[in-house]
N, C-alpha and C positions, 0 to 999 in steps of 0.2 A: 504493500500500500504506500500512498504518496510519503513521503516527510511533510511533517510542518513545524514552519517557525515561529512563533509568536512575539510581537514588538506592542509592549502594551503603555500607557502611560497610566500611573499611580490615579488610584480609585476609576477606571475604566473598566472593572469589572474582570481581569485580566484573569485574576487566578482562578477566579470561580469558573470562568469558559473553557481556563486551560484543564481545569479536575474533570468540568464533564465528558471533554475531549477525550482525555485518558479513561475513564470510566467505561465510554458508547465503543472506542474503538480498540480498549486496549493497546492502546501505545504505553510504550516508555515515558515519562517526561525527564527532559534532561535542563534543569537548570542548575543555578547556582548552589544548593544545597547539597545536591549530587554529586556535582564536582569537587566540593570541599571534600563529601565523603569516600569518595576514591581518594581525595589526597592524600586525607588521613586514614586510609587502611593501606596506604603505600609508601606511608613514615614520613611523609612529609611534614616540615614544619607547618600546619594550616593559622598557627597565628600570623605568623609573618606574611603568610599568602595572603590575606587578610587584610592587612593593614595595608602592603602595595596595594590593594586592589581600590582600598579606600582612598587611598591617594589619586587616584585615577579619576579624582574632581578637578583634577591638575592638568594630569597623564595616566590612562586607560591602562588599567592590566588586567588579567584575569591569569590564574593558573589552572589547568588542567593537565594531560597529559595523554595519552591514546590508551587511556583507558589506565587500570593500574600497572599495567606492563611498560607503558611508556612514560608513566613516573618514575619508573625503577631505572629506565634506561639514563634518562636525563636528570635523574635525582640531583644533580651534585648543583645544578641550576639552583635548586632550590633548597638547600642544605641552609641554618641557620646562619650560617658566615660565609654563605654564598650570596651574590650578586644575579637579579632577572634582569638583562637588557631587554630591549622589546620588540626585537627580533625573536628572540626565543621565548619571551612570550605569546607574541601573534603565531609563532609555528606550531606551538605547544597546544594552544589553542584552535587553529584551523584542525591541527591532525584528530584533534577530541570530538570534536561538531562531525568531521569527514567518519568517523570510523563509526559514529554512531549512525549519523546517515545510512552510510554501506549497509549498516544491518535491517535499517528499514523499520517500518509503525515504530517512529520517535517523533516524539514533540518537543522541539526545543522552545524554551523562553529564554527570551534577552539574550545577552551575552553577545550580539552581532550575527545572529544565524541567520540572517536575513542578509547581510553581505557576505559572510564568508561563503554560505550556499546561493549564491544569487544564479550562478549560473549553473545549478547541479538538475537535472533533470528531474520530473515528476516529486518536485517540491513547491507545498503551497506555501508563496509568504505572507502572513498577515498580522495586518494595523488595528487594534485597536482603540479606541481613543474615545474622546464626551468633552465638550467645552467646560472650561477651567471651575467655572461654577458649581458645577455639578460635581465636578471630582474633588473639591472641598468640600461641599457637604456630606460625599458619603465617606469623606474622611474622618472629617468631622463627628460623625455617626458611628461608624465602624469604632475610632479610636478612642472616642470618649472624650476630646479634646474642644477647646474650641474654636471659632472658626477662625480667628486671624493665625490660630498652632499650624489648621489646617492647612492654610494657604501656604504658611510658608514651609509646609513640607513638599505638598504640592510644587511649589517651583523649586524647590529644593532637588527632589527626586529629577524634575524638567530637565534642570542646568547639567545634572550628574550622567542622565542619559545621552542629551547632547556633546556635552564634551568627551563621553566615551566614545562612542562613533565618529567625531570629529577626527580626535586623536587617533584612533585604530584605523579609519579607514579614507585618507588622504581627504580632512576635512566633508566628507561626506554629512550629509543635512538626513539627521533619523526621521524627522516627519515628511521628505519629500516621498509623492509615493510611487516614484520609480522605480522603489525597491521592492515593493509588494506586488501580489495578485491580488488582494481582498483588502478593503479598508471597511470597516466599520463603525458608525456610531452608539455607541453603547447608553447613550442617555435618549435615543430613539428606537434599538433594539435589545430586547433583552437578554440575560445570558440563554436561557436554553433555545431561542431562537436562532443568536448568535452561534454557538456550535451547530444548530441544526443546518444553518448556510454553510459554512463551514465543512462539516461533513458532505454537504452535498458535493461542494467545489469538489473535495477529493476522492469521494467517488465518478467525477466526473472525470477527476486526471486520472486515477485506476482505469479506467472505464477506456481512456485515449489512448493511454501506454499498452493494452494488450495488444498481441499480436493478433494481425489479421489472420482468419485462418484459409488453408490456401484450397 
């Protein structure tokens, strides 16, 4: 089945789409939590991976590796008195995204899989997104905060996801959407709608990618 990407912006409803997705088609999801936890079942220091990655309000990093085998290879990258340039980070991380791809029903969030897989065959990429309003109140809501908190996590989360694509992928613009197949508003559809298009798109690219029969 297709891959997909997901590019969500904070309170867009993001994760809740991405659990049903995982749920209806059984995908894998691969984001950031997952990656940490390969790190740390392959000894990696995951504080430290951590903190560069926090820094990447700056300049963009992420660690991963091709799975736990390709932490083990590269390990010394990430050793507590090792140094990540960001070449070896951006490789570290293409080869994570790629190999999970290869394997197929994975749903990545964030992390760039929408540019790193931009050109991979029978992968859906999609936006979703709801005007600034609306993603502070269900902040707002969700967090228990109030709303001027809201907001400014809201642009907070904004500026962090900007500058990480900026950085990783030669100033490239996250919200332009020449990087997706699907954009969606999420303060005009809902999540189980939202997945239900969704789903369809990629049964639709299944549906393209078989072979004709002869």
């Amino acid at each position: 089945m297709a891959v997909i990407t997901i590019s969500r912006e904070l309170g867009s409803q993001g994760d809740q789409i991405a659990e049903l997705l995982c749920e209806r088609l059984g995908y894998c999801r691969v984001d950031k939590s997952l990656l940490m936890q390969i790190a740390e079942e392959a000894g990696i220091n995951v504080e430290a991976v951590l903190a560069l990655e926090k820094g990447f309000t700056k300049r963009a990093r992420l660690v991963s590796g091709e799975m736990t085998s390709l932490y083990r290879k590269q390990r010394s990258a990430f050793e507590k008195q090792g140094a990540i340039d960001d070449l070896t980070y951006a490789d570290v991380l293409r080869n994570t995204l790629e190999d999970y791809a290869k394997q197929g029903e994975a749903l990545i969030v964030g992390r760039g899989g929408q540019m790193i897989l931009r050109d991979w065959p029978n992968t859906l990429h999609v936006r979703l997104f709801a005007p600034e309003e609306i993603r502070v109140q269900r902040i707002a809501d969700r967090e228990g905060v109030s709303q001027p908190r809201a907001a400014q996590l809201v642009k907070q989360s904004d500026e962090q996801k900007r500058q990480y694509i900026r950085g990783m992928f030669k100033n490239a613009d996250w919200r332009s959407l020449r990087y997706y197949s699907l954009a969606i508003d999420t303060s005009k559809v809902p999540p189980e709608a939202a997945a239900e298009i969704i789903m369809l798109a990629v049964r639709a690219m299944d549906a393209e990618s078989e072979p004709v029969a002869s």
